[in-house]
N, C-alpha and C positions, 0 to 999 in steps of 0.2 A: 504494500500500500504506500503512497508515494505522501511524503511530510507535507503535513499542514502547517505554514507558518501565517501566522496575525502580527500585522503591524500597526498601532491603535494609538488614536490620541491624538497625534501629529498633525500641522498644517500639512496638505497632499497639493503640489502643483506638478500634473498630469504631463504638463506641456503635450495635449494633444491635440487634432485641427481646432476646436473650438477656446482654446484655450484654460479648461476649465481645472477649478482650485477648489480645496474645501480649508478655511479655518479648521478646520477639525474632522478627522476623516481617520481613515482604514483601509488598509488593502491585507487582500487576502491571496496567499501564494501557495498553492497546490504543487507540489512537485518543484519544475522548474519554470513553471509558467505563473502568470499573475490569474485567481480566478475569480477574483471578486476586488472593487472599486467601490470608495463610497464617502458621504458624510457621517459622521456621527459615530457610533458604537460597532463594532461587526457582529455578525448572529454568534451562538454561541457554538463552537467547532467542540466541542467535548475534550475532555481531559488532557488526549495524546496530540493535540496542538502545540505548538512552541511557542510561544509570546513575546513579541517587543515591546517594550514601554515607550511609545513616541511621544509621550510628553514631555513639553519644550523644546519640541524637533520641527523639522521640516522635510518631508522626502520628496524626494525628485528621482526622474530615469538617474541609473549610473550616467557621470558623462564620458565624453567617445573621445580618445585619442588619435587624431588623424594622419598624423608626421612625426617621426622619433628617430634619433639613432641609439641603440639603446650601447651601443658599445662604448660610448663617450662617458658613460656614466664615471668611468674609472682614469677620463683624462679632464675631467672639469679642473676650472679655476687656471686655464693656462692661455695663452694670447689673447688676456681680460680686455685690450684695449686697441685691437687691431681689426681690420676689415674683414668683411669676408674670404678674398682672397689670401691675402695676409694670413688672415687665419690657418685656410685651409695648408697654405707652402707650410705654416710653422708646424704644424700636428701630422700632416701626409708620414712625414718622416718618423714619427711617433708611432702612428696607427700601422704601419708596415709590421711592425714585430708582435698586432695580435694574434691570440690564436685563438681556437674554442673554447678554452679554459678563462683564458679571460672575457670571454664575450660572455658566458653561464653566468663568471660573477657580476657582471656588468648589469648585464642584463635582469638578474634577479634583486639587485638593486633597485635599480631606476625604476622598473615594474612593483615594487614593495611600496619606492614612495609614490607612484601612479595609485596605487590603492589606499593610502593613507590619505590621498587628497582626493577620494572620489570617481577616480577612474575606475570603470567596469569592462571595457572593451580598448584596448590598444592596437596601432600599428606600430612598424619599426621599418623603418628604411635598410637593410645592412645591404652596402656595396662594397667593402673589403674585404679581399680574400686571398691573403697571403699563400704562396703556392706552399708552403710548410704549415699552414697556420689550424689543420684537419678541418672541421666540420663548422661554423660560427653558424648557421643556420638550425641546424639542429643543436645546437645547444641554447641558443634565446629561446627555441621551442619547448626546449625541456624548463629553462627557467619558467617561461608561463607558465603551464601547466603549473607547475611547481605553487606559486603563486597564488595560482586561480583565477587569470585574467583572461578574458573572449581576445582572440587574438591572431591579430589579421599581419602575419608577417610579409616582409616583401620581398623576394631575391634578387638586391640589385646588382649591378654590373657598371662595370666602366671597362673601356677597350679602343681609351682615345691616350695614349700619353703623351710625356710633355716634349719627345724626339718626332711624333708627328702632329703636331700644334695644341696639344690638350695641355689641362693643367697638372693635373697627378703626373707622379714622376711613373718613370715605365715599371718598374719593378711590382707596381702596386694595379697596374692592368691586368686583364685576362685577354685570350684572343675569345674572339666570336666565334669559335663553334663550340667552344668550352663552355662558355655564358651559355649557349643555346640547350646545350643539351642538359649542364647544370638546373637550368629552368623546367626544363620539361621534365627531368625527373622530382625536382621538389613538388612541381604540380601534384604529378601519379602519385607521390606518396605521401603528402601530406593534405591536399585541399578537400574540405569537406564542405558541398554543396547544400548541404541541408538548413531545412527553416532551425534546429538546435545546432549547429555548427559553434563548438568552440575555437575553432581555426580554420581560416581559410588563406591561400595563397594568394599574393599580387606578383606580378612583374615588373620593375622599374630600375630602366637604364637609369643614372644616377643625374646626369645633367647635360643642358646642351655644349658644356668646355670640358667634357669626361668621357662622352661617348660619340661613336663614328654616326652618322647616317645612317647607315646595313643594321648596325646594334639597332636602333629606333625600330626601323622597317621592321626588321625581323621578327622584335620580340613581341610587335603590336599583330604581325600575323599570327604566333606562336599562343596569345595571349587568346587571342578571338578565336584558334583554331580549341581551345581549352576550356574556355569559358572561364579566363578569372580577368580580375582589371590591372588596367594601367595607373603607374605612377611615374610621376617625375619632379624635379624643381624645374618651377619657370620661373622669369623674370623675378628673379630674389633683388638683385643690385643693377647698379649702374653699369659696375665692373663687365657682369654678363651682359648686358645692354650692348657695350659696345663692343665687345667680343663678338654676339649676332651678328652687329652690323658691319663689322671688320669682315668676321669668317664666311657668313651667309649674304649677305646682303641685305638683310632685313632683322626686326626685334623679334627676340625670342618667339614670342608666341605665333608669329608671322609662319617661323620654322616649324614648330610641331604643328600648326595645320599642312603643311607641304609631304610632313610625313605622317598623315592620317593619324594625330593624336589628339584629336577630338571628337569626344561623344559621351553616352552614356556611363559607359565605361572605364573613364578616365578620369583621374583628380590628380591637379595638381600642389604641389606646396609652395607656400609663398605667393606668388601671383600679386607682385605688390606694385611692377610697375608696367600696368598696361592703358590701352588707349581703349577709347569708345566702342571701336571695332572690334577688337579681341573680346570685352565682356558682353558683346551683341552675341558672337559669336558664339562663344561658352555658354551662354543663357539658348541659343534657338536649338544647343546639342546636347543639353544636360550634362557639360563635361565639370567639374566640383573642384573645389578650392578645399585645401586645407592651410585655414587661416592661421600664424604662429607669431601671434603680437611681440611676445616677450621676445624670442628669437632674434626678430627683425629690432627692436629696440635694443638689445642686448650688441648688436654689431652695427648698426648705423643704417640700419638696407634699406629703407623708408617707411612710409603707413601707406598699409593698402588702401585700396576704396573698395573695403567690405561693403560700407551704405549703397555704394552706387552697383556690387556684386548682388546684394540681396536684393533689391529693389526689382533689378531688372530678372531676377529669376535664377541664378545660379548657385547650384547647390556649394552653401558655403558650411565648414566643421573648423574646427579647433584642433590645433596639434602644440604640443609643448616642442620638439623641435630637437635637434640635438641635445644632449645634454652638456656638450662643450660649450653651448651657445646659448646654455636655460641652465643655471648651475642647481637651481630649485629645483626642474623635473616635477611642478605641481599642477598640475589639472585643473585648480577649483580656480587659480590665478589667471588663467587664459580667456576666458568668459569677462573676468573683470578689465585687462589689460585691454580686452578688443573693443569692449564699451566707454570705455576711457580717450583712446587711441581713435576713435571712430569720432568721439566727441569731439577731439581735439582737433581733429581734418573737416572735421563737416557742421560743428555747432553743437547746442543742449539737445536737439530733437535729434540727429542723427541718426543715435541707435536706443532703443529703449534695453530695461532690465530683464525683460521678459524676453522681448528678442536674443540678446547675450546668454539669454539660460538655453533658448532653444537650439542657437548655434554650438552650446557646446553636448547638446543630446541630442533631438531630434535629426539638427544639421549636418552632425557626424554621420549618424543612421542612415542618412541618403547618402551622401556623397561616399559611403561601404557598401551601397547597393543592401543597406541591412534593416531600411524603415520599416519593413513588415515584420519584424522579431525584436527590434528594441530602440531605445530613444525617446520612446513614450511607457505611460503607467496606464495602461490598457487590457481590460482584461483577454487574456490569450496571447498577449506578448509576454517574451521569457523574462523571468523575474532578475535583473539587471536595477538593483535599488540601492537609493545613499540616503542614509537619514541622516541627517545635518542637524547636531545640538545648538540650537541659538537662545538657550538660557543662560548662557555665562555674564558675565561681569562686561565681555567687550559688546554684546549687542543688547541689555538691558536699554530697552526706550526706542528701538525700532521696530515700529510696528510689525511693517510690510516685514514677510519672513522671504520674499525673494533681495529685496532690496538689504534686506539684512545680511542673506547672505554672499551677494556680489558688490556689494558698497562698505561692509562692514569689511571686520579682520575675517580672515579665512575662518571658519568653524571646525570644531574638533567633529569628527566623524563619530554619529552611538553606533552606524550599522553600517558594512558593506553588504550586500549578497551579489552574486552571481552565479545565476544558472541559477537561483536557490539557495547556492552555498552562501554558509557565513564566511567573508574573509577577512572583514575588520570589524573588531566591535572595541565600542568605548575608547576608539583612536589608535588602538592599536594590530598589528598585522597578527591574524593567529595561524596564518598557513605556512611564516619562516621566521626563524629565528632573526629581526633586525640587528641587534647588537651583535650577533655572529656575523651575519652577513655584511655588516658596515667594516670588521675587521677583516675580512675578506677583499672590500673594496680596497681598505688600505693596501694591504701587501699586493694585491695586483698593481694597484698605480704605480706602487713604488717597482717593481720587479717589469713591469712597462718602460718606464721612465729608464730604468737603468740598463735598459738591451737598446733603450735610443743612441745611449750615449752621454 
């Protein structure tokens, strides 16, 4: 018989199409689905139900991590004041000497604090794969799992280096049929298609100054011939801006429509500097944005125009972003950063609190091709829930419990679930040991740091 859990008392905002909220409400989660939605009191489930106490809470869908590299986790805090590129030259040489072992701890890191702030479902970008360095993919895998996090991993690739005009040094490239077949077998073995799917596969060539042409083409046939989606970064910077217009002829985004990278099927990260035409474009194709405020503020890259991406129809989500470039890795901060950030480019009206909550749930959920299983507190979508305490000392006297919790200080997490599972309660991770695994982090960075040189 599948667990009945009750979660009672609590302000409930659904974020679903109607927008609807209860001061005080209830959901009801059968197994791993949600089966009951409500105001008020829930029926009474008899004895062998489990019980949350949502008083002085707030629950909302988990929210959805759209862009990560989870392998940075272990090299944060280093070229704190340098560009993008800059960035990338200083660490390329760094991230060369990881290997599976350290992408596992990395990775169960950065995914630990992804659920300590509310994440329920993550991606991860990894495009380094040292020819010594065994498996990095299957081990972020095992770290989820591990965790407990819904998790949309991506097998990137780069197969442009810096001997034929890319920026990665060569050592750190793969050739294209490696990448190719690399991808099609993570497909076969890891993507699960299903409405419960806790992992599914993406494909994403890493960038347009890291990968050839044929990489693009290829992997966008390989991807369609599969059925998973595409990812990439576009127009992050300037840098890349004129790199396009040096190497192609035209701005980034100009390029991946030339190489059939736009549609349903595709999101990108960043997407910070484009024209009228590129977001016509991406809204008439359903091609999705993973928006990563802090990221882009963290290195100088600009403010997107999320207001003028939402407005006109394209699926926009939240990504914390590398962790070299988000030293936080917090979830519940991206929602606030982007409503902040939006504010600041476009006025008070630009983005509301409510919009900033759906973008980082609902907006994920589409732009994952996942709106029909989560992003919303609906009943029959999988139970993917954050109960948010905002009875503390830092949000006594705000009313609003959305406003409380993306205007106030972050809130201590009472619940995570996923899938059902409990994976954080009362703020802290109960599916790995934090304090083990933060010394873990240490001795990997340092044992990193010291094979750089």
């Amino acid at each position: 018989m599948d667990q009945v859990t009750v979660i009672a008392g609590c302000a409930v905002a659904t974020v679903d199409a109607e927008g609807t909220e209860y001061a005080r409400g209830h959901v009801v989660v059968r197994g791993n689905r949600i089966d009951a939605v409500g105001a008020g009191d829930p029926p009474d489930l008899g004895p062998d139900a489990r019980r949350i106490d949502g008083r002085g809470c707030l629950l909302t869908p988990g929210l959805v991590n759209t862009h990560q590299h989870l392998y940075q986790w272990i090299t944060r805090g280093l070229a704190t004041d340098h560009t993008l590129f800059e960035w990338l030259n200083t660490l390329y040489p760094v991230w060369a000497g990881i290997d599976e072992d350290g992408v596992r701890v990395a990775a169960t890191g950065a995914l630990a604090a992804l659920a300590r702030t509310g994440c329920t479902t993550s991606t991860d970008h990894h495009y380094v794969f040292p020819r010594d360095g065994g498996d990095p993919l299957a081990a972020e895998i095992e770290a989820a799992a591990r965790v407990g996090l819904r998790f949309h991993p991506c097998r990137g690739s780069m197969d442009l280096g810096a001997s034929a005009g890319g920026l990665p040094p060569d050592h750190l490239v793969e050739r294209l049929d490696d990448i190719l077949t690399a991808s099609a077998a993570a497909v076969a073995r890891w993507h699960d298609p299903s409405p419960d799917a806790m992992l599914r596969i993406a494909l994403a060539p890493c960038s347009p100054f890291s990968v050839t042409p044929d990489l693009l083409r290829e992997s966008a046939a390989l991807a369609r011939d599969t059925g998973v989606r595409l990812h990439t970064h576009l127009a992050e910077t300037i840098d890349e801006q004129d790199y396009c217009l040096a190497t192609f002829g035209c701005a980034p985004a100009q390029y991946l429509r030339r190489m059939d990278w736009f549609g349903p099927d595709v999101w990108y990260a960043h997407a910070v500097h484009l024209d009228d035409d590129a977001i016509g474009v991406m809204a008439a194709t359903g091609t999705g944005v993973a928006h990563c405020p802090t990221s882009n503020a963290r290195l100088g890259a600009g403010v997107a125009r999320v207001a003028d991406l939402v407005r006109a129809g394209v699926p926009v989500g939240l990504g914390v972003d590398g962790a070299a470039s988000n030293e936080a890795g917090s979830m519940i901060e991206e929602p606030r950063h982007a409503l902040l950030w939006a504010r600041n480019r476009g006025g008070p009206h630009a983005m509301t609190v409510r919009t900033a909550l759906e973008l980082a749930t609902m907006g994920g959920a589409r732009v994952l091709g996942r709106a029909a299983d989560i992003g919303s507190i609906e009943v029959g979508k999988l139970a993917d829930l954050a109960l948010w305490r905002l009875d503390t000392a830092a949000h006594a006297g705000i009313a609003d419990p959305v406003t409380a919790l993306l205007l106030g200080s972050p809130p201590p997490l009472a619940a995570l679930l996923v899938n059902g599972r409990e994976v954080v309660r009362d703020g802290e991770v109960r599916t790995v040991d934090t304090d083990v695994v933060a010394a873990e982090v240490r001795r990997a960075q340092a044992a990193l740091l010291a094979k750089a040189g």
